[in-house]
N, C-alpha and C positions, 0 to 999 in steps of 0.2 A: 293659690296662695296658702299652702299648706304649710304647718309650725313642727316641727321638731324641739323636741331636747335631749339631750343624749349625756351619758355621763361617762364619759372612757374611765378604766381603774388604772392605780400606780403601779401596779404589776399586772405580771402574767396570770397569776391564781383567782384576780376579781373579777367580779359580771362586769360586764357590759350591761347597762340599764337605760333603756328608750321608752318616750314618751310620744307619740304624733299624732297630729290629730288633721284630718282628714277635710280641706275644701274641695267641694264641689258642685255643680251645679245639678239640685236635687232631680231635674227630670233624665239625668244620663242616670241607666242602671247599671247595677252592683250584683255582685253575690258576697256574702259577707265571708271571714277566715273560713277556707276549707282547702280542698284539696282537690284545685279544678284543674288542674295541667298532668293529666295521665300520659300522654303521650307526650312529654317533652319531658317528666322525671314525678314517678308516684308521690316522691316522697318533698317534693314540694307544699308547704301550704303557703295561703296568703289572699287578700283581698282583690279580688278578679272584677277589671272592668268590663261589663257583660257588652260592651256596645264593640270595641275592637279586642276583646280576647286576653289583654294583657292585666298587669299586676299594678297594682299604686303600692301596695306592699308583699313580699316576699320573705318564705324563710325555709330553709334545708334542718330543721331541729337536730338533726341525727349528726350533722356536719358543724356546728355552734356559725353558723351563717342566717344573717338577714339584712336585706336589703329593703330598703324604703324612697318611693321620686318626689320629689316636689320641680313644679314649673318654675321657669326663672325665665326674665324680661329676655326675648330674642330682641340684638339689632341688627338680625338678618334681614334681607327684603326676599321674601319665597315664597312660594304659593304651596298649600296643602297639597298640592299631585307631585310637588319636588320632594317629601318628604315619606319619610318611615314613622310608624306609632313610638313613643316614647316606653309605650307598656312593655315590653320587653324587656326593658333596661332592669331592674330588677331578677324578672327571672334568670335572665344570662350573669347578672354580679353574684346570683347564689349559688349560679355554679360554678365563680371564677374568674369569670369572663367581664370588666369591664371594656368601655371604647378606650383606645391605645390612640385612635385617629381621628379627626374630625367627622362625627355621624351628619347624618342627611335627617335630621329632625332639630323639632324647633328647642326653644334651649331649656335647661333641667340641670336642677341638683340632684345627683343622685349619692347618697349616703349608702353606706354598705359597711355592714361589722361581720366581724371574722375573729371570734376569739376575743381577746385585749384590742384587737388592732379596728381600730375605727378609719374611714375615706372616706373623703366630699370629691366626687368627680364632678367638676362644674362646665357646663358649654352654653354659650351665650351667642350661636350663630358665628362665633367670629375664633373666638380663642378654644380649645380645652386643655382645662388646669386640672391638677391634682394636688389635693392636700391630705396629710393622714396627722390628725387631732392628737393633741397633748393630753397628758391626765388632767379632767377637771370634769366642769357641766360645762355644755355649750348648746348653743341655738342657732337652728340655720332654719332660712322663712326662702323667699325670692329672690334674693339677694348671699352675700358672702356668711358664712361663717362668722359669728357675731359680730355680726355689720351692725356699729351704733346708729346710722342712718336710717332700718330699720326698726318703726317707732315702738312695735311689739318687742324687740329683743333689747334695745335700750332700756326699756320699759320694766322687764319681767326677767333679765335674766341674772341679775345680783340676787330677786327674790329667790330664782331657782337654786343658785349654788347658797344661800343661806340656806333655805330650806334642806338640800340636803345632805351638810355637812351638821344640823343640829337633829337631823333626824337618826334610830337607831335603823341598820340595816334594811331587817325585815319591815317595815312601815314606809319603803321608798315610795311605794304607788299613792300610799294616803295622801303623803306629804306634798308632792307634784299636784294629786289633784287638790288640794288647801289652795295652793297658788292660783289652778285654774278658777277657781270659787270666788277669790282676790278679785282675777283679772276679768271675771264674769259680773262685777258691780258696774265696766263700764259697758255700754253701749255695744252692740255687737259692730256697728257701723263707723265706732270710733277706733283710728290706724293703728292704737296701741291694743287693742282688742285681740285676744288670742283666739276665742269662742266668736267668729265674726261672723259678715252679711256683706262683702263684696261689693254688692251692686250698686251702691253708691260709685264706689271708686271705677265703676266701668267696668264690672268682671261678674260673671252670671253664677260665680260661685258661692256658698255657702256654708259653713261647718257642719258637718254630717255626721263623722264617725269620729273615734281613736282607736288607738291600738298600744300595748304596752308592750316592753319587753326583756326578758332578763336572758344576756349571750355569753355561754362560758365557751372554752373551746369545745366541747362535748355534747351541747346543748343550748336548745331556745327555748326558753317558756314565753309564748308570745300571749296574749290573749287580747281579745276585740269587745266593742260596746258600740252603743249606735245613740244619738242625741233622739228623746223622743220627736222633736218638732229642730229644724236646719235652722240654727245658730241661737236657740235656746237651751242655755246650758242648764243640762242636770244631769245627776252624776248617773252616766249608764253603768248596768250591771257588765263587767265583764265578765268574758266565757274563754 
């Protein structure tokens, strides 16, 4: 139940500017932004799930490509040995390569910028859609692309596009996290909560990490922070 926010620009010449921040359940390990996929492209960095190998986030900097997954509700009925890891999906979008067909795993947002040009590839067991985002802020959590039904993007995502249409350029990162600071007065456990605690809702996950990031065609400045303590927000240092 990972949150996104994402700002596509009204032209070709603007960043792309991403904010995500990272659930999951604290005892699966990580290695945080680096550069762990030698043998499938050096010049990959990004957040490597240490248990099956794969990325929750991706980026080519040299290429202005990153990709980032979030889980989304399967209504498929399948067993774990019918499927493929979802960790992949990332590294293959930075190099290009989204699913064209319905994949053999369970179901995922997967967002991918390139440039100006922002995609939500969504599969949900049943259907795969493709959208590619209008200039604005938007938010994608488990569900669709500012889905008011989701109670965090109902919730936080007019504060976002205020936020950063009253903010100057270079202070995007402050501004976003002002918001999370906002959204950090409620409860980690309460459904509008961005900085949350899962396991109420039935889901062993947690808020762990973020990641930023700014994508021209030419270039990614990504950088990473880690929550000292899983779903206590305070503002990690990025690196």
């Amino acid at each position: 139940m990972c949150t996104v926010i994402v700002s596509v620009p009204a032209g070709a010449g603007g960043p792309t500017r991403l904010l995500a921040v990272r659930d999951e359940d604290p005892e699966r390990p990580w290695n945080p932004l680096g550069r762990w996929w030698p043998e499938r492209d050096p010049d990959i960095v990004g957040v490597r799930d240490a248990r099956a190998g794969g990325a929750w986030l991706a980026a080519r900097p040299d290429a202005g490509r990153l990709a980032v997954l979030l889980n989304r509700a399967d209504i498929a009925d399948r067993t774990a040995v019918d499927l493929s890891s979802r960790g992949a999906l990332p590294l293959d979008a930075v190099a290009g390569r989204v699913p064209a067909s319905p994949p053999r795993m369970h179901g995922f947002n997967l967002l991918d910028v390139e440039g100006p040009r922002t995609r939500v590839t969504s599969w949900d067991g049943h259907a795969l859609q493709t959208r590619f985002l209008e200039p604005g802020v938007h938010m994608l959590a488990h569900d669709d692309v500012d889905d008011d039904g989701t109670a965090r993007i109902s919730a936080w995502l007019a504060t976002f596009r205020a936020a950063t249409t009253e903010t100057p350029d270079a202070e995007w990162i402050a501004a976003w996290l002002d918001v999370l600071d906002l959204s950090a007065e409620l409860s980690p456990v309460d459904d509008r909560a961005i900085i949350r605690d899962n396991r109420p809702h039935g889901y062993p996950t947690q808020s762990l990490l973020l990641c930023t990031a700014e994508v021209t065609p030419h270039h990614v400045d990504v950088r990473y922070g880690e929550l000292a303590e899983p779903s206590l927000w305070s503002r990690p240092a990025l690196r």
